[in-house]
C-alpha positions as CSV (number, residue, x, y, z in Angstrom):
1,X,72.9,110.5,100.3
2,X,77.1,110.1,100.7
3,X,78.8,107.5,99.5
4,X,78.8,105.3,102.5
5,X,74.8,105.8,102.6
6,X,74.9,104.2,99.3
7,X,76.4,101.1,100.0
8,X,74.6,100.3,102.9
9,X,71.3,101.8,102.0
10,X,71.2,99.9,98.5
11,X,74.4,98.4,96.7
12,X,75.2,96.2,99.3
13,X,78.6,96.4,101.9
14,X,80.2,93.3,100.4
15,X,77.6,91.8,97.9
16,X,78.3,89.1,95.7
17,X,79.5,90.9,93.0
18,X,82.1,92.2,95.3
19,X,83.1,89.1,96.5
20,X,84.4,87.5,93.1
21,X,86.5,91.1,92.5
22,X,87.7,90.7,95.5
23,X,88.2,86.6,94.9
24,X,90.4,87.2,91.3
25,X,92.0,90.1,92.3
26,X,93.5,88.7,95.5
27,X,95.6,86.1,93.2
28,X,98.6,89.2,93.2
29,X,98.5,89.2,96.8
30,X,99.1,85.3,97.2
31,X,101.3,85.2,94.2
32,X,103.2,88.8,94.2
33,X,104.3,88.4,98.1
34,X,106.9,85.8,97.3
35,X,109.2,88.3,95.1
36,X,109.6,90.4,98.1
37,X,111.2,87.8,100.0
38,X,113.0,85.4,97.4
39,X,116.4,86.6,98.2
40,X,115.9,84.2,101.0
41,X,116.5,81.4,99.0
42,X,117.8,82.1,95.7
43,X,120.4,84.9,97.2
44,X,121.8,82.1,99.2
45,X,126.0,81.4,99.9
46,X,127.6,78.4,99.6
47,X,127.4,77.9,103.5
48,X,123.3,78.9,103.0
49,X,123.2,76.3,100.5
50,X,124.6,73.4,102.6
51,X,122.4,74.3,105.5
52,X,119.4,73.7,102.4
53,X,120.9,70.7,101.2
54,X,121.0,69.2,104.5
55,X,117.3,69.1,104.7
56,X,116.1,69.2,100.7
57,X,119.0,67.0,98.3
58,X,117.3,68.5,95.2
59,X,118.9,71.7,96.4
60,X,122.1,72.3,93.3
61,X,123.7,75.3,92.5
62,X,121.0,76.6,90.1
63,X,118.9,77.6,93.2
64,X,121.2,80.4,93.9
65,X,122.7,83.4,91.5
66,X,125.3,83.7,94.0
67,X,127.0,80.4,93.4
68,X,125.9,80.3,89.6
69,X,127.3,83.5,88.8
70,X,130.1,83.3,91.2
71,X,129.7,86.0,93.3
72,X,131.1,84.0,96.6
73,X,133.6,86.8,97.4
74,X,131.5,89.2,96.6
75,X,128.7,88.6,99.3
76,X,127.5,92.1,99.7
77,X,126.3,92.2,96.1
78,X,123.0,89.6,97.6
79,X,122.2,92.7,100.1
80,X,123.2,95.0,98.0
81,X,120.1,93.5,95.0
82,X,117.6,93.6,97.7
83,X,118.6,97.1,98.7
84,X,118.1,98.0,95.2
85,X,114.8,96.1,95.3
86,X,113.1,98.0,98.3
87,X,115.0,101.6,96.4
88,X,112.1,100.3,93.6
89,X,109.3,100.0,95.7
90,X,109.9,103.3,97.4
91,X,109.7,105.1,94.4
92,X,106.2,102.9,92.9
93,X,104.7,103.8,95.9
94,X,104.9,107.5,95.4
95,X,104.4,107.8,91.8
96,X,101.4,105.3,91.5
97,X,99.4,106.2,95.0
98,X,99.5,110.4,93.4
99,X,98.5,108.5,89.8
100,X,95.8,107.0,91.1
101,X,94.4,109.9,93.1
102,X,94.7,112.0,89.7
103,X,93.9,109.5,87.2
104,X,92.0,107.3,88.8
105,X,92.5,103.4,90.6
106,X,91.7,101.4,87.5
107,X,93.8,102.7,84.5
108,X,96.8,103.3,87.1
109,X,96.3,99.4,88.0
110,X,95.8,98.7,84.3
111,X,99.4,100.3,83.3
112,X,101.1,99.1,86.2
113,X,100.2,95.6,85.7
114,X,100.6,95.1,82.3
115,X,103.8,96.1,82.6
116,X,105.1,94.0,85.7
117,X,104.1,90.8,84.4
118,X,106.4,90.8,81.6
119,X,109.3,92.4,84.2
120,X,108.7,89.3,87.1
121,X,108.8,87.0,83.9
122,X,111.9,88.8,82.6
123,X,113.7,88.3,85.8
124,X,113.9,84.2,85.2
125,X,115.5,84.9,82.5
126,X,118.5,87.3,83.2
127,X,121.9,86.2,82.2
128,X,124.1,88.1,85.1
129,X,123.7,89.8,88.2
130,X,123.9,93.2,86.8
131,X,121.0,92.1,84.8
132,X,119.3,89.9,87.8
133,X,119.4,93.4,89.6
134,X,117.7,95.5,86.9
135,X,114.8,93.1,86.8
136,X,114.5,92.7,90.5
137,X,114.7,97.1,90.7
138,X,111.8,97.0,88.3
139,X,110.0,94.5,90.3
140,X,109.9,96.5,93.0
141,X,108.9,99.8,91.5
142,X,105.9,98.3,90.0
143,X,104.9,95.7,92.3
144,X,105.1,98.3,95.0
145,X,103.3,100.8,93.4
146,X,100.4,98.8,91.9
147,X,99.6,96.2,94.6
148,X,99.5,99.4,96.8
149,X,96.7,100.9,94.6
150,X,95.1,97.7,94.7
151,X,94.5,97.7,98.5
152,X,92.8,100.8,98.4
153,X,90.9,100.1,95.3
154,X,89.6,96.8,97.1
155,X,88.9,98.3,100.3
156,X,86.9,101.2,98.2
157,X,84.7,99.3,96.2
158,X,83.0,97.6,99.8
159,X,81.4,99.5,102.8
160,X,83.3,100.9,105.3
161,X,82.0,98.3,108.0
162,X,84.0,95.9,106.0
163,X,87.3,97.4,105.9
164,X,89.0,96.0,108.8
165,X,87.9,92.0,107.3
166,X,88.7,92.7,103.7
167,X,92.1,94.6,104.8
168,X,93.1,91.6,107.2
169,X,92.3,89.3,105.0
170,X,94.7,90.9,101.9
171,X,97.9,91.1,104.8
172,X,96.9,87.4,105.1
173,X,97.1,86.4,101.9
174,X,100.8,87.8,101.8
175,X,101.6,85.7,104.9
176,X,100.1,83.0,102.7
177,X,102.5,83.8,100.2
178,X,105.5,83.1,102.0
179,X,104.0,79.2,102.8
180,X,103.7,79.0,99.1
181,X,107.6,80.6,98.8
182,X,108.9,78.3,100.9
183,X,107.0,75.1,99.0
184,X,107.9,76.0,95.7
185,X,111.6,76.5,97.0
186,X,111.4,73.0,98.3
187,X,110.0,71.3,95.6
188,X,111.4,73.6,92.7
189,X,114.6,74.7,93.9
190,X,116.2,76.1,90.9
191,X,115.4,79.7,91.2
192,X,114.8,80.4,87.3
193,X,112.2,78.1,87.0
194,X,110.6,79.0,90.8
195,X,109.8,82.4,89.3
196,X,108.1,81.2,85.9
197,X,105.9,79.2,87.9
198,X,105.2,82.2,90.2
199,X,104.1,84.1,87.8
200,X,101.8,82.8,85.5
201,X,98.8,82.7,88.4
202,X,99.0,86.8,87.5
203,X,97.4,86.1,84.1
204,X,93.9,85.7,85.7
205,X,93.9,88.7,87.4
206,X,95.2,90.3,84.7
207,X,93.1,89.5,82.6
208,X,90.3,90.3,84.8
209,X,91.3,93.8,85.6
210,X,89.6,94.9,82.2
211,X,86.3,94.1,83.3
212,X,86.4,96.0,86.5
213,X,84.4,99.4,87.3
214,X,86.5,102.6,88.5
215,X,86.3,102.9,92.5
216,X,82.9,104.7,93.3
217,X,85.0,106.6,96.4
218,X,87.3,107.7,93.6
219,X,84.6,109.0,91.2
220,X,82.6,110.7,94.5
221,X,86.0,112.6,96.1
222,X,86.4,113.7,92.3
223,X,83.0,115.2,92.2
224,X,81.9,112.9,89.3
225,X,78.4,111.8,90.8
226,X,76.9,111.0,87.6
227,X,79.6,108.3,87.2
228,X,79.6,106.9,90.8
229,X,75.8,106.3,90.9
230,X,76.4,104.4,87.8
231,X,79.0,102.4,88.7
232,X,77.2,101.8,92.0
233,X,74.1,100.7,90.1
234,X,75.9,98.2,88.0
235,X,77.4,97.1,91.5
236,X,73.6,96.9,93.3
237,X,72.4,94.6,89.8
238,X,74.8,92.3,89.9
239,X,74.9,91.9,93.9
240,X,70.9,91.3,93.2
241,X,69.1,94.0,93.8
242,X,66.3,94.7,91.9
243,X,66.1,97.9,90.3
244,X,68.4,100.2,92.6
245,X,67.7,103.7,93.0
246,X,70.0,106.7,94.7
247,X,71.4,109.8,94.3
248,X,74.5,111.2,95.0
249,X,75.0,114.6,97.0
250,X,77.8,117.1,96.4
251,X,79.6,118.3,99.3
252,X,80.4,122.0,99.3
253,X,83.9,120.8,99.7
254,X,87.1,122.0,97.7
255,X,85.9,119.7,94.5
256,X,86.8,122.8,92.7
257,X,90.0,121.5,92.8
258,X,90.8,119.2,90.1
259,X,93.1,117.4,91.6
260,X,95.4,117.0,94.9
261,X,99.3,116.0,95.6
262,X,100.6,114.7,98.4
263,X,101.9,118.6,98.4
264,X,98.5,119.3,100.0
265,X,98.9,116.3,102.8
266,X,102.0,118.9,104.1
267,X,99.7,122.0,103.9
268,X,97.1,120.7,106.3
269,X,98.1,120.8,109.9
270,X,95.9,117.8,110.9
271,X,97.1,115.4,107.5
272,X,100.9,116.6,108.2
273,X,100.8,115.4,111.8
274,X,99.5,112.3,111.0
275,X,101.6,112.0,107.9
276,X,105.3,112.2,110.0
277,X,103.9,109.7,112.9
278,X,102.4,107.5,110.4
279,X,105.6,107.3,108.5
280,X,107.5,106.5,111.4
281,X,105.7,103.5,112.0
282,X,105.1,102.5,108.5
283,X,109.1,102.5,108.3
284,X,109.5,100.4,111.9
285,X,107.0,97.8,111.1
286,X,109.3,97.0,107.8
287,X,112.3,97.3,108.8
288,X,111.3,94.9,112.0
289,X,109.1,92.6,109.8
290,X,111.4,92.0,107.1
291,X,114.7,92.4,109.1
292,X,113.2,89.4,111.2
293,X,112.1,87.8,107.9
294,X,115.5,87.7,106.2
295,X,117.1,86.5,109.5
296,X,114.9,83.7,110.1
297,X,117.9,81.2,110.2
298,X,119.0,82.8,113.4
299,X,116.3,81.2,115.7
300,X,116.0,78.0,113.9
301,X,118.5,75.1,112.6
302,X,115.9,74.1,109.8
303,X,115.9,76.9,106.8
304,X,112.7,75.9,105.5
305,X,110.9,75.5,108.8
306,X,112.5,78.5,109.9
307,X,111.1,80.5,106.9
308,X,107.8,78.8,107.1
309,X,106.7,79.3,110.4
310,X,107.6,83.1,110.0
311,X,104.8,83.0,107.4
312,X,102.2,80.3,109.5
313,X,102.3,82.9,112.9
314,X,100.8,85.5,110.6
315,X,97.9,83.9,109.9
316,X,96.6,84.3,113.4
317,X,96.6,88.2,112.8
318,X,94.4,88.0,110.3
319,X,91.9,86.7,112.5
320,X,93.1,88.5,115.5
321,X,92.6,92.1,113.6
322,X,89.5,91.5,111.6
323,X,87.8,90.5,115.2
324,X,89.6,93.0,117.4
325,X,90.1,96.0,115.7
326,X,85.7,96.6,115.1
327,X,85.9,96.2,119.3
328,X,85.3,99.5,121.3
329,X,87.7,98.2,123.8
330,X,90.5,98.0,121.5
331,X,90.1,99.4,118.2
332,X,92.5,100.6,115.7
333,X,95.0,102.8,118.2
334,X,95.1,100.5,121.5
335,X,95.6,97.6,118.6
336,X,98.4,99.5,117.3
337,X,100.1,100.7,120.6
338,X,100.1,97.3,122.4
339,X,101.7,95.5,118.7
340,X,104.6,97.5,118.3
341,X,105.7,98.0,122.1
342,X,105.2,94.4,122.7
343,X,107.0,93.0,119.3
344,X,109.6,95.8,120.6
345,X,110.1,94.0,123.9
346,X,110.3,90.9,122.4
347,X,113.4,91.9,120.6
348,X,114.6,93.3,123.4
349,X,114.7,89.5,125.1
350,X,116.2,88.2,121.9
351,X,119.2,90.1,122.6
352,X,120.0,87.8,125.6
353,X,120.1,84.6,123.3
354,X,123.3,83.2,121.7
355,X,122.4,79.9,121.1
356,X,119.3,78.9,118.7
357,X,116.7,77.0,120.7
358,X,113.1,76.5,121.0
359,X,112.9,79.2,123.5
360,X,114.7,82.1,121.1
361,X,112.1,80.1,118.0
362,X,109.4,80.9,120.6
363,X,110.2,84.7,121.5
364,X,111.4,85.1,117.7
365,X,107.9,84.0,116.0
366,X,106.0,85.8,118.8
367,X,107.8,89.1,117.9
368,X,107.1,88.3,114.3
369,X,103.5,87.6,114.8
370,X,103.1,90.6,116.4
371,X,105.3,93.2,114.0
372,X,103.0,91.7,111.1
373,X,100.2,92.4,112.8
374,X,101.0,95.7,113.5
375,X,101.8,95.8,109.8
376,X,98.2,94.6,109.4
377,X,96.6,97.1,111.5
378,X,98.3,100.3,109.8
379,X,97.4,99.1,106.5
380,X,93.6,99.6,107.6
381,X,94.5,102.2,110.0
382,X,96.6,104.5,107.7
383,X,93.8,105.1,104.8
384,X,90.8,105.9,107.4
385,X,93.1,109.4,108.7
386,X,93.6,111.0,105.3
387,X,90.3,112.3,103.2
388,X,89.5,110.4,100.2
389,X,91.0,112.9,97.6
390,X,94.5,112.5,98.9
391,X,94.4,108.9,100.5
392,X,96.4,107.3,97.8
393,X,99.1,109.9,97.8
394,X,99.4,110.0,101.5
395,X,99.3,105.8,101.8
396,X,102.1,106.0,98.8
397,X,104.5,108.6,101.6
398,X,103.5,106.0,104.4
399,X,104.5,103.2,102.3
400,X,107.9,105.1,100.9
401,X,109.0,105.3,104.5
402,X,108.5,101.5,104.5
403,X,110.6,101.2,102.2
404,X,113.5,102.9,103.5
405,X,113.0,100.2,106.4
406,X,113.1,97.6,104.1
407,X,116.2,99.1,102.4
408,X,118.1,98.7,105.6
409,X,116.2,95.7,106.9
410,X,118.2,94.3,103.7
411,X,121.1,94.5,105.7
412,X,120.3,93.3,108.9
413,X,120.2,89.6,108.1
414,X,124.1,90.2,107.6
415,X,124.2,92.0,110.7
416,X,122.1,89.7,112.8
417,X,125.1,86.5,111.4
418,X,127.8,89.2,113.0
419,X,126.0,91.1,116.1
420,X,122.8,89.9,117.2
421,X,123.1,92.5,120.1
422,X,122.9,95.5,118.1
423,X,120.5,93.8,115.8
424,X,117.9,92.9,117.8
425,X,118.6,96.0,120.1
426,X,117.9,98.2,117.0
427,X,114.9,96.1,116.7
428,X,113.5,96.9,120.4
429,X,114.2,100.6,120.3
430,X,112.2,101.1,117.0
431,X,109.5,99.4,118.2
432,X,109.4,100.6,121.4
433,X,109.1,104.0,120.1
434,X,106.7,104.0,117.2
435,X,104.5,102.2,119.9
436,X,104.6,105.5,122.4
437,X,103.9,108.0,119.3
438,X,101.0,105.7,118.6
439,X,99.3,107.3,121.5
440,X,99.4,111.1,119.6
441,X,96.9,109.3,116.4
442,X,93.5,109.6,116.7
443,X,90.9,106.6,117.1
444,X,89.1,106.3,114.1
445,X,86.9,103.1,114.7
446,X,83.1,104.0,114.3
447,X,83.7,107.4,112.0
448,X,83.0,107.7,108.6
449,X,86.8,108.6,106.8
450,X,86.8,111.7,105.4
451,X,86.3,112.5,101.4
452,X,87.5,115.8,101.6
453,X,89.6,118.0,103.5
454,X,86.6,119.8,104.8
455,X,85.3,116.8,105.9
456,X,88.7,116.1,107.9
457,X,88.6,119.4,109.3
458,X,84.8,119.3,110.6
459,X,86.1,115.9,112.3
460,X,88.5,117.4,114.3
461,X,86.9,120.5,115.1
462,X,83.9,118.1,116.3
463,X,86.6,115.8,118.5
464,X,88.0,118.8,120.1
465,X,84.8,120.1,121.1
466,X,83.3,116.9,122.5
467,X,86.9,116.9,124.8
468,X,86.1,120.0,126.0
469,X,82.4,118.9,127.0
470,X,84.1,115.7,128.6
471,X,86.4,117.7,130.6
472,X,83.4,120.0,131.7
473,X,83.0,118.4,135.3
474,X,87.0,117.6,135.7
475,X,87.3,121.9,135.2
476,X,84.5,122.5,137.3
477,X,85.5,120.5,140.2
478,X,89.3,121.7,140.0
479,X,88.1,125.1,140.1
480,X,85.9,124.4,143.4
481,X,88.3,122.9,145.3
482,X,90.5,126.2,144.2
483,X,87.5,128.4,145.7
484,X,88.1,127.2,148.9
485,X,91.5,128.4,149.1
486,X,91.2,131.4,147.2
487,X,87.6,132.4,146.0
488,X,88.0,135.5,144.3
489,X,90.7,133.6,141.5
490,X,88.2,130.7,141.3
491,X,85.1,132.9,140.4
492,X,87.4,134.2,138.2
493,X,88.0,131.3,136.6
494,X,84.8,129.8,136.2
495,X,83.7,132.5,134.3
496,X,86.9,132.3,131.7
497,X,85.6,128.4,131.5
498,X,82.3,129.6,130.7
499,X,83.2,132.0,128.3
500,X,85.3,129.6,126.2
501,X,83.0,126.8,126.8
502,X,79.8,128.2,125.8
């Protein structure tokens, strides 16, 4: 039997067992979502931190760095550390998703977080900006990196008929994040302590991540069957079942190989395709997400409502994808294509308003809502076109181009305070676009994802032929109704369609 086989057939698609790694290691999504949009408070101006105090009187100056370490004429510098933040989590993403497909999901998550606890900790306690923006560059490289290997681990060690719940469910918990950002901001405004507290959740995960089992789907793309049935039996145990039996089949795939880069993602036609689209989008739905994120005080006179309503219209896409996207009638692409162009034309309409109202709130959120989940959707989407052996390198490329849209979505809250047109019009048109090129992506709802590239290339050899046997009766007809004006060019061609056909 395959891997998939096995989970169904005897370990169990989301077991008990599964359940509590899934339970402890979801803490870093809830608790690790906040650093990636802190800036919103504790980057604040003078002018930001009136609008706060307005609302919250235990705002002071300790709950920003830019009025403790004086940086008021110097208000590019706030941009300029979240910049360098996103520049961190571009490279993580590379260098741990190719770690982890070479040395494997749990030593790479092991490293990585071991070392970023001590770096988020580190941050509280910087003495100057220069210092503030080493921390928060670190940050970056290793939360990115490590929380990205964690998705896939978790979405690995459950069946596939799980993945669009469990992965909805993760992009939830980051929404849930920001409500817990904005109530620690509230009721601990000074941004040193806000951190601490932050981070010492990550010590039960931490902790935790000794006592988990390598990713079976790992361990099978590898060609290490011996290990994957064991770890799969130690699954089946403690999920309950009572002396579990199965065994693994090799696939006369390129397992040869030792190991693969995302150098071999550009060699294959099919992966390379997929690769530039999805990295289009991966970059839109960040720069949109976070760009509208950041520049939540534009539709709102209320910072922390503002802020926290971005994070409560999330929410609903978690539901809203782990229902719709294991339909037939919508699935992963249609999901996809409908998000983006409609979050696109919602920006589009906020172009038209100057003053902040509960219409703009109203368009605002909606566009949020629907850039996240489209944010939600390519996080499931992304890993189910690339083969197993690969799929952490080619999600850590997807996730770089991200990156670069949160790099620049850095600077559009600045933007948005001095040209909302050409904000939100930059918006529209990004959206708008990744939408239409969502229509080249195949739909992979229903078909097993690939462990090899042998297995990818049998998919869309199999894809291409069952088009041609759809078209059959469209050909045929077209060529009949040519007989009838010219019959000797339409026997002609009937026998070419034969020929290819059969």
């Amino acid at each position: 039997m395959d891997i998939d086989d096995a989970y169904t057939k005897v370990v169990g698609t989301f077991g008990r067992f599964q359940i509590i790694i899934y339970s402890l290691m979801s803490i870093y999504g809830l608790f690790l979502a906040p650093f990636n949009l802190i800036a919103y408070f504790i980057d604040s101006s003078p002018k930001d931190i009136e609008e706060f105090q307005k609302v919250n009187p235990r705002v002071k100056n300790d709950s920003s760095i830019v009025i403790e370490w004086n940086l008021e004429n110097e208000a590019w510098l706030s941009d300029f550390i979240q910049a360098l933040y996103f520049t961190g989590f571009l490279f993580g993403v590379t260098m741990f998703g190719q770690a982890s497909d070479r040395y494997g999901r749990k030593k790479t998550m092991l490293v990585g977080f071991h070392l970023l606890f001590p770096i988020c900790l580190g941050t509280s306690f910087s003495t100057s900006w220069q210092m503030f923006a080493f921390f928060r560059t670190a940050n970056g490289f290793l939360g990115g990196g490590v929380t990205l290997v964690l998705f896939v681990y978790l979405q690995e060690i459950v069946g596939r008929k799980w993945w669009a719940v469990t992965g909805s469910l993760l992009n939830g918990l980051f929404a849930l994040g920001i409500v817990v950002m904005v109530g620690m901001a509230y009721v601990v405004p000074p941004w040193r302590t806000m951190i601490q507290i932050l981070v010492i959740p990550q010590v039960v995960p931490l902790i935790s991540l000794w006592f988990l089992p390598e990713s079976p789907r790992w361990l099978y793309s590898q060609g290490k069957l011996a290990e994957a049935e064991s770890v799969l039996i130690k699954i089946a145990k403690r999920n309950g079942v009572s002396h579990p039996v199965l065994s693994l089949v090799k696939k006369p795939s390129e397992h040869k190989k030792s190991s693969f880069t995302v150098i071999d993602v550009f060699k294959n036609k099919t992966t390379l395709k997929r690769l530039l689209i999805m990295g289009y989008i991966w970059f839109v739905c960040s720069f949109v997400y976070y760009g509208l994120t950041l520049a939540a005080g534009d539709i709102g006179s209320n910072p922390y409502m503002n802020e926290l309503l971005s994070g409560v219209v999330e929410l609903p896409t978690m539901l809203f994808t782990a229902y719709v996207l294991d339909r037939k009638w919508c699935g992963r692409k249609r999901g996809l294509v409908i998000t983006l162009l409609t979050a696109g034309v919602c920006c589009f309409i906020l172009m038209f308003y100057k003053e902040k109202n509960t219409l703009k709130m109203g368009i605002g959120l909606s566009g949020k809502m629907l850039i996240a989940t489209a944010f939600n959707i390519i996080y499931i989407y992304s890993p189910e076109l690339f083969p197993t052996v690969v799929r952490n390198a080619a999600l850590g490329s997807q996730s770089m181009c991200a990156r670069v849209g949160g790099i620049l979505s850095a600077q559009m809250k600045t933007l948005v305070a001095i040209n909302p047109l050409v904000a939100y019009l930059l918006f529209a048109i990004t959206g708008i676009t990744s939408g239409l090129l969502s229509f080249f992506l195949p739909e992979t709802l229903g078909i097993k994802p690939p462990d090899s590239f042998a297995d990818l290339d049998s998919q869309v050899k199999n894809n291409s032929s069952a088009r041609i046997i759809h078209n059959m009766p469209t050909m045929v007809m077209s060529n009949l109704r040519k007989k009838e004006d010219n019959p000797e060019h339409a026997e002609l061609l009937l026998a070419s369609d034969e020929d290819d056909i059969f």
